[in-house]
N, C-alpha and C positions, 0 to 999 in steps of 0.2 A: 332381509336381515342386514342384509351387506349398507343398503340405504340407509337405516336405520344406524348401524355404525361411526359411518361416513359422518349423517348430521351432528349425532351427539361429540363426537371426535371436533369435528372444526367448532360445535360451540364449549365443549372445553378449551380448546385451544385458544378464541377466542373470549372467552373469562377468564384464565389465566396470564394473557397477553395485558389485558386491558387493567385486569385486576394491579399487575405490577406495577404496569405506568402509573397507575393512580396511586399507587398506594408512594412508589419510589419521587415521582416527580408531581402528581397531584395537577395534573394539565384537565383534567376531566371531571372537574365537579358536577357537571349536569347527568354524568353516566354514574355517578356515588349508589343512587340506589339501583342503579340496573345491576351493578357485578353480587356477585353472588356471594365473596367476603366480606362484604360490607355489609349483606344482609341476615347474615349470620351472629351472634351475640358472643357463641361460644368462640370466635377465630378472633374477636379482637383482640390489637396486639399479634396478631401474628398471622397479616396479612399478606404479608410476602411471601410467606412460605408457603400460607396453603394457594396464594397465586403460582408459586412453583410448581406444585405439585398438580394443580387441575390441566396446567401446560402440559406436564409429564403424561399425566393421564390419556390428553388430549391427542398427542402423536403418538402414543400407544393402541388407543384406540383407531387411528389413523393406517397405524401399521400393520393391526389384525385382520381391519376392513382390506386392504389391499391383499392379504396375504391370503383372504378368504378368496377376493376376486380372480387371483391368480389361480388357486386350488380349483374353483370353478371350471373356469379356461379351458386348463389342462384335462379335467375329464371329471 
């Protein structure tokens, strides 16, 4: 579970990173159709936000897999 976490976590984090740069500076038009805002109909227009928030998501889920890993640890 904890794995499973981990990955989805860094690839939030990683669509929401990539999401903004594109959307804010637009350096990465070959990755237009990889992110996931862009692939989306109902987010246009409000592409940075929901890059905000899959960020958010991203290190949330980040924080629960670690917090899991630790609970483990401990016992």
């Amino acid at each position: 579970m904890q794995a499973a976490l981990t990955a989805f976590g860094w690839l939030l984090l990683l669509q929401g990173a990539g999401g903004l740069i594109n959307s804010l500076l637009g350096w990465w038009r070959w990755a237009h159709d990889l992110l996931v805002v862009n692939l989306l109909p109902v987010l246009r227009g409000y592409e940075v936000f929901a890059s905000i928030v899959l960020g958010v998501l991203g290190f949330a889920l980040l924080a629960v897999s670690a917090s899991a890993k630790r609970a483990e640890e401990e016992g």
